[in-house]
C-alpha positions in Angstrom: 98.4 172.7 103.8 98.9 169.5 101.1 98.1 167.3 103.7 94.5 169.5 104.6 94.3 169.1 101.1 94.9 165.5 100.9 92.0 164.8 103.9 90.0 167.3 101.9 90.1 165.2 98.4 89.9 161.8 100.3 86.7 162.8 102.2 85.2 164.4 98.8 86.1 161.0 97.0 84.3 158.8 99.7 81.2 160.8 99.7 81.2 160.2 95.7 80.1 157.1 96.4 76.3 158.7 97.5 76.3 161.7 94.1 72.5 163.0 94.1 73.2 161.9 89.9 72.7 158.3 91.3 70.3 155.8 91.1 70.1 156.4 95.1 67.9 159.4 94.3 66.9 159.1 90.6 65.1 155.9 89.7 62.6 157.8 87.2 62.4 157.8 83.5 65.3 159.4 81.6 65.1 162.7 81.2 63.2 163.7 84.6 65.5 164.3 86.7 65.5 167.5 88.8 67.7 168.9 91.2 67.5 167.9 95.1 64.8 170.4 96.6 65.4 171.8 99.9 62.9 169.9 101.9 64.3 166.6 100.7 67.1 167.9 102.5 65.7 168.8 105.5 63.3 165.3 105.9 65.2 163.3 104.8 69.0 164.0 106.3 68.5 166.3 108.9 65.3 164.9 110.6 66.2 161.2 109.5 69.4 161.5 111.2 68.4 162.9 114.3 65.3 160.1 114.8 67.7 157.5 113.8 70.1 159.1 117.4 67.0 157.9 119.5 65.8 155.4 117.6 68.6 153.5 116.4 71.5 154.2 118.1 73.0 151.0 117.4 72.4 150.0 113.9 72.7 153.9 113.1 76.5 154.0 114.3 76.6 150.7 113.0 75.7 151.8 109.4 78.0 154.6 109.6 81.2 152.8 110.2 80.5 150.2 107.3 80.0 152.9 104.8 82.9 154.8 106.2 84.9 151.4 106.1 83.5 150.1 102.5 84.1 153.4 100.6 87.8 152.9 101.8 87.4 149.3 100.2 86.1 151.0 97.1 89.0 153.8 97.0 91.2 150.9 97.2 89.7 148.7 94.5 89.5 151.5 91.9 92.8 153.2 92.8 95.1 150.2 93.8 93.4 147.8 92.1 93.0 145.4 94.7 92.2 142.0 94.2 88.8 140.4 95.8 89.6 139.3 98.9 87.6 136.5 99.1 87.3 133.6 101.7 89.5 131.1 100.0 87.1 128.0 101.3 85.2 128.3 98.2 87.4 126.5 95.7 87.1 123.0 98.0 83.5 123.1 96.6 82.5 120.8 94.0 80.0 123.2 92.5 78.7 126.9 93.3 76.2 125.8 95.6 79.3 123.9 97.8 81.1 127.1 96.9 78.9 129.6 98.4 78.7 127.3 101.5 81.9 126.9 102.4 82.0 130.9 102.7 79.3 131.1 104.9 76.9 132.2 103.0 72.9 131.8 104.0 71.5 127.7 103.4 69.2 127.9 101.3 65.2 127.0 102.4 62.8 125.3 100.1 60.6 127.5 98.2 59.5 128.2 94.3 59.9 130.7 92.3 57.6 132.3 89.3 59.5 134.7 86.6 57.2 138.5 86.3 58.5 139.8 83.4 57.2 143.6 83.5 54.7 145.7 84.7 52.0 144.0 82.9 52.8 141.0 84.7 54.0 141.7 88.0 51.4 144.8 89.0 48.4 142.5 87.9 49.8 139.4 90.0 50.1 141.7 93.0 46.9 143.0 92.6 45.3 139.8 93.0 47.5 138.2 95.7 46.4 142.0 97.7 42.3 141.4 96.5 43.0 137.7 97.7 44.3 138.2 100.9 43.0 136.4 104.2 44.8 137.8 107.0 48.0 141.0 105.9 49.7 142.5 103.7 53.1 144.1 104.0 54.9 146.2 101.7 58.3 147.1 101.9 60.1 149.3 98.5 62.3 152.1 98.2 60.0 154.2 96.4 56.3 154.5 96.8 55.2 157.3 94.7 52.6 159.6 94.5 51.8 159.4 90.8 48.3 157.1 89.4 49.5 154.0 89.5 50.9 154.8 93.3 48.0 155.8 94.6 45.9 153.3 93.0 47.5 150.9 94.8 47.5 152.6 98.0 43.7 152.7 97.6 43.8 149.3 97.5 45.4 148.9 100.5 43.1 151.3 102.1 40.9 149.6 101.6 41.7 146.3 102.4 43.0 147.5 105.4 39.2 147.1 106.8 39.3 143.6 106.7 43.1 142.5 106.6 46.3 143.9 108.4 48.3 146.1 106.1 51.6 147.7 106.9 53.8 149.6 104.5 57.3 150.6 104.8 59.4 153.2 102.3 62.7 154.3 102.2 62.5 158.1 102.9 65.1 159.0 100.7 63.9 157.0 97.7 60.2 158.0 98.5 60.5 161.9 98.9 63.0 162.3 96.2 60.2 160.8 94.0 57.4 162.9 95.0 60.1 165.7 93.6 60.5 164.5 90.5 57.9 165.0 87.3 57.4 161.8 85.0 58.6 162.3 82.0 54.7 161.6 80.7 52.0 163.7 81.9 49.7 162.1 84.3 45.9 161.9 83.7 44.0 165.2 83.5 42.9 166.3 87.1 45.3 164.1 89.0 46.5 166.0 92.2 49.8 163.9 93.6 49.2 163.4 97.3 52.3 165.5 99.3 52.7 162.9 102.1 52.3 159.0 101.0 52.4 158.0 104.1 49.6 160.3 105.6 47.6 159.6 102.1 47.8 156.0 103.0 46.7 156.1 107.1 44.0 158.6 105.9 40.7 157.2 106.7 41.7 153.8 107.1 43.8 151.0 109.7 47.0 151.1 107.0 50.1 151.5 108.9 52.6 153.4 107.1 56.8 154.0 108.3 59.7 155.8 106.7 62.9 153.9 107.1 65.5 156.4 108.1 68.7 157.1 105.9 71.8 157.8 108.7 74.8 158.6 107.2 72.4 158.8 103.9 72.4 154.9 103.6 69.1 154.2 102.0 67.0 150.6 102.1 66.8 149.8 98.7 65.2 146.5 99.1 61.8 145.1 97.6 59.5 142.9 99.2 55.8 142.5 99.3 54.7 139.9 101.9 50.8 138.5 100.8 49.2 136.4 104.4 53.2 135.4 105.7 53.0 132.5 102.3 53.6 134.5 99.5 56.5 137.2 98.7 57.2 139.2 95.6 60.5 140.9 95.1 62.9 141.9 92.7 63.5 145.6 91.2 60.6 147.0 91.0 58.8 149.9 93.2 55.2 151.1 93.7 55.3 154.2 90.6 54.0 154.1 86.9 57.5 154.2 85.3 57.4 150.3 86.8 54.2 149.4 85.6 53.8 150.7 82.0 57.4 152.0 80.5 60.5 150.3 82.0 62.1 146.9 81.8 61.8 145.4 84.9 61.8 141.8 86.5 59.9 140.4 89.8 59.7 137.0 91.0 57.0 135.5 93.2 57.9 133.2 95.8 56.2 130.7 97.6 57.6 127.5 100.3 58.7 127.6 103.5 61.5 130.8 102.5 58.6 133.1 103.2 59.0 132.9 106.9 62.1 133.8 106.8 61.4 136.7 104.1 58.4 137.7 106.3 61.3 137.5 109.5 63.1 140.2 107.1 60.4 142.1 106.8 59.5 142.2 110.9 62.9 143.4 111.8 62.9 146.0 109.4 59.5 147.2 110.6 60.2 147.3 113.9 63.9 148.6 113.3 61.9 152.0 112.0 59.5 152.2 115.3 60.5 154.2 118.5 63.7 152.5 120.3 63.3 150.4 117.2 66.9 148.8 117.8 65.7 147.3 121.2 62.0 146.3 119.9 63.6 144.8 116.5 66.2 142.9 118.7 63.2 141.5 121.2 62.0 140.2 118.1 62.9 136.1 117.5 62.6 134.8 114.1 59.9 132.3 113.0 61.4 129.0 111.9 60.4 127.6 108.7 57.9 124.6 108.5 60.3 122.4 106.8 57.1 119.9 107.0 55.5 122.0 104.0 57.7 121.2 101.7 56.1 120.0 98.1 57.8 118.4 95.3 57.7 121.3 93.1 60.1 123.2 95.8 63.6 123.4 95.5 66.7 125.1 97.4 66.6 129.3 97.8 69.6 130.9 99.0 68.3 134.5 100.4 71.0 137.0 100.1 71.3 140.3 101.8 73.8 143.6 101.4 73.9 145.0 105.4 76.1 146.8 107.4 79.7 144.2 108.5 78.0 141.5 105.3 78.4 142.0 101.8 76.4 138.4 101.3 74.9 139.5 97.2 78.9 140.6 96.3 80.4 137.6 97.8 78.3 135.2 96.3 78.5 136.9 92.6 81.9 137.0 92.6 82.1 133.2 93.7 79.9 132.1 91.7 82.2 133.8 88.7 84.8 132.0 89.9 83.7 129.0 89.7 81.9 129.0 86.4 82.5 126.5 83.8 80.6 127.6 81.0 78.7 131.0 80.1 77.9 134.1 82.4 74.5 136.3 81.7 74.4 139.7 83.3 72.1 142.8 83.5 72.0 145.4 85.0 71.4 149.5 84.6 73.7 150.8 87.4 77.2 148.8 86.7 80.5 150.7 88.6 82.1 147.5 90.6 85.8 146.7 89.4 86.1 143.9 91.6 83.5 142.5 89.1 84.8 143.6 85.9 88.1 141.8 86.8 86.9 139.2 87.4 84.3 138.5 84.4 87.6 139.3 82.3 89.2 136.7 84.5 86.6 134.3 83.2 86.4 135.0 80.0 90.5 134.1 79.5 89.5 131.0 81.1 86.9 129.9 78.0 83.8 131.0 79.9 81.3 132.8 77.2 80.2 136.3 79.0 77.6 137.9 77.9 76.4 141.2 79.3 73.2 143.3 78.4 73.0 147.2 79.9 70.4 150.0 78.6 71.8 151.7 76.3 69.7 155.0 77.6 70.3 155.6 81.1 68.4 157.5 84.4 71.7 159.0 85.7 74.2 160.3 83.6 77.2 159.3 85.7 75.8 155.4 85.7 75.4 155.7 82.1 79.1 156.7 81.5 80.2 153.9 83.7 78.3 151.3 82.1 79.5 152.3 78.7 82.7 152.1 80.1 82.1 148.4 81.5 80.6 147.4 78.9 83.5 148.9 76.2 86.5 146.9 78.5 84.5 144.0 78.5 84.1 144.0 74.7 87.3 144.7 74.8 88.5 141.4 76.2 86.5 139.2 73.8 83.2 139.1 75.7 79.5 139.8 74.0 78.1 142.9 74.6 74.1 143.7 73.8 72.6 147.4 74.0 68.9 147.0 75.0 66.8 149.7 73.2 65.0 151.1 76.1 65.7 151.4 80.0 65.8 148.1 81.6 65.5 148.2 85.5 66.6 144.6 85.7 68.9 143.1 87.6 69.6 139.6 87.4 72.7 137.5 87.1 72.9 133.6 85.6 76.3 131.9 85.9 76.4 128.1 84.3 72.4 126.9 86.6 73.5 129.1 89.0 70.7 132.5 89.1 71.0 135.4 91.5 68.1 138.5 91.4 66.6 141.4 93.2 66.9 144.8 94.3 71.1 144.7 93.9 72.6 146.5 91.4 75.9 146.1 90.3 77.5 149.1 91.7 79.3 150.6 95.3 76.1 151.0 96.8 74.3 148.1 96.4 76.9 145.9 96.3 78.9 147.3 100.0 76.4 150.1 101.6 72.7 150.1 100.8 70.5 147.5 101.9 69.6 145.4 99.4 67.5 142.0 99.2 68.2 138.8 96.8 67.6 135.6 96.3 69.5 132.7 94.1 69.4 129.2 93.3 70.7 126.3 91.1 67.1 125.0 89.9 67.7 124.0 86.2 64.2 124.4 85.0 63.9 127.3 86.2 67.4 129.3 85.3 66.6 127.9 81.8 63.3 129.7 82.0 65.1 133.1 82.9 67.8 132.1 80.1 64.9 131.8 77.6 62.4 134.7 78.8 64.9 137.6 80.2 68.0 137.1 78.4 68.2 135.3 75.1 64.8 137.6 74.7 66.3 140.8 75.9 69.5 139.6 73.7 67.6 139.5 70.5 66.0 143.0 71.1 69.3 144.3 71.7 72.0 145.6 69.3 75.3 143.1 69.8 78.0 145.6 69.9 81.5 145.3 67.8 84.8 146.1 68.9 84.7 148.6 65.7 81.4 150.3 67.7 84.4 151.6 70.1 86.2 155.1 70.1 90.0 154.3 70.3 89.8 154.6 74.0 88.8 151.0 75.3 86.8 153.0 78.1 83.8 155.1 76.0 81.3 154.0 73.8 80.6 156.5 70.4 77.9 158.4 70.7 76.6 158.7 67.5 76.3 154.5 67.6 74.4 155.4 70.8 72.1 157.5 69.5 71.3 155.1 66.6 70.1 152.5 68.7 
């Protein structure tokens, strides 16, 4: 009976890791969260599953025994308080770049990169690479809603679709979930939310439209938007108004020869999501990069990928923590990973100045718990702690020149289970740009918390300061 018992509290512990109160299924304003509706259930798990047997018998199984296998890792970390077990090759490395080498990590490819800072930025950018495009437009995100803004882009596409190629591809778990849950702002007065993006979007036009399926409930929480095969956005932000008018958010566009292999990414996930989609997306051989194209402007882009046996955004954060020399700039709005909060303390009894900026209102209560709990150890141990005054979607990471962004949070699931897509790079220009226009900005907004801020328990933040922010 104890040991039923014991099986019974293990298996409950490891399927913690996937909670409905997760950014997995939230991602929506603060205070509009409702509960899983039935259908969600049924679409997206039960029918997912079962075309993910025929379709994906491979990666599907595949999937399953990573998360199975990185939940244990998790267990481990937060109950035995394992250590990183990281490839020791790093520390022959004169510098992170070396360092991440030396692991194995992705070489970086030449490409640039320009800062979107917000919705106002980023959605009016993509609007006019989409107007300007010659020849397609892909679109991969975990949510596309069906609010305005959603479906004001899909028109877009729809119609653009006469004269250009245009694909799109959603997570179905991240999509449906949103089509569930109300904004927390009313949208515009006769406004009748589509039911089905997908069919909204092959309506009356040539758009292409795919659901990614979630086996084992492991989502696709990447971002990318591929303009003509040249020109890729991506970062944290999906297709929906909370993006474009009310949260915090970042997006990069990127140009050089790294958009081949971002538009590679993008074909195998595409096809992956097709009928026998494991045999057509391994048929598939990858574009090399015209190396020939290279301008002076371009610089060295590592891309950086969490998949099923490769944990590439987690090893290459924690390296590059390990090697820093001078100061450490994090944010982030989903922050549970101890491996991580080890090792910034680590750093910071080494001299290195930490600095770490988290919303201080927060989309899922349980992620709002643990980053008040992050953020009141890391306080704790002499590092600077900033409460930003609204949500912030952002998730970005700057160690010494070093910069790594995306769709990653700092959490189990984007860090071992989901997919998730990054990029990072030692540029100096250009980390100093996201110093100056994400960070030292976001940290004046901010409240700087004090170690008097606390509760006597290191591992809460009081209330009543949070309420006064």
């Amino acid at each position: 009976m104890r040991s039923r018992l014991i099986a019974v509290l293990f298996l409950v512990a490891m399927a913690s890791c996937s909670l409905p109160d997760t950014p997995l299924w939230n991602e929506r304003e603060p205070g509009s969260v409702v509960g899983m509706p039935t259908e969600l259930i049924a679409k997206a798990v039960v029918h997912g599953s079962m075309k993910s047997l025929v379709s994906n018998p491979v990666t599907g199984t595949t999937k399953g025994v990573s998360m199975w296998y990185e939940r244990s890792r998790l267990l481990g970390e937060n109950f035995l308080n394992e250590q990183a077990l990281l490839n020791p090759a790093y520390a022959r490395g004169a510098n992170i770049e070396e360092g991440l080498d030396l692991v194995g990590l992705p070489k970086p490819l030449p490409g640039k990169v320009d800062l979107l800072v917000d919705g106002a930025e980023f959605f009016p950018a993509l609007y006019r690479s989409v107007d300007g495009a010659k020849e397609q437009i892909d679109s991969q995100v975990f949510i596309f809603d069906n609010d305005d803004v959603a479906t004001d882009f899909a028109n877009r596409l729809r119609k653009r679709s006469e004269d250009v190629k245009c694909r799109v591809l959603m997570d179905r778990l991240g999509s449906i979930g949103a089509w569930w849950t109300p904004p927390s702002k009313p949208l515009p007065d006769g406004f009748i939310p589509p039911s089905s993006m997908p069919h909204y979007l092959k309506k009356n036009s040539q758009v292409k439209a795919r659901m990614s399926q979630n086996p084992w409930l492991v989502a696709d929480h990447s971002k990318l938007i591929m303009i003509d095969r040249k020109e890729a956005y991506l970062g944290g932000m999906n297709i929906g108004r909370e993006y474009r008018y009310t949260w915090h958010d970042l997006m990069v566009r990127v140009t050089g020869p790294i958009t081949t292999e971002l538009q590679n990414r993008f074909e195998h996930s595409w096809k992956l999501q097709s009928f026998l989609g494991d045999f057509r997306s391994f048929l598939y051989r990858d574009k090399k990069p015209d190396l020939a194209s290279t301008e002076a402007s371009h610089f060295p882009i590592r891309i950086l990928r969490t998949k099923p046996e490769r944990t590439e955004v987690e090893e290459a954060i924690l390296v590059a923590i390990r090697m820093s020399r001078r100061e450490i700039f994090l944010q982030n709005s989903y922050v549970t990973s101890e491996l991580l909060l080890r090792e910034l303390i680590s750093a910071r009894k080494r001299g290195v100045e930490v600095n770490f900026i988290y919303p201080v209102q927060n989309d899922s209560k349980l992620l709002d718990s643990a980053n008040r709990r992050f953020a009141a150890t890391l306080l704790e141990h002499g590092c600077r702690i900033y409460a930003y005054p609204k949500f912030s979607h952002v998730k970005a990471v700057m160690v010494d020149d070093w910069v790594c962004l995306g769709s990653a949070n700092l959490d189990g699931l984007s860090m071992r289970i989901n997919g998730e897509l990054n990029i990072a790079y030692s540029h100096k220009k250009s980390a100093q740009e996201l110093r100056r226009r994400v960070f030292e900005e976001d940290m004046r907004r901010s409240k700087r918390l004090r170690v008097k801020d606390l509760k006597a328990s290191p591992y809460s933040l009081s209330m009543p300061l949070l309420q006064q922010l």
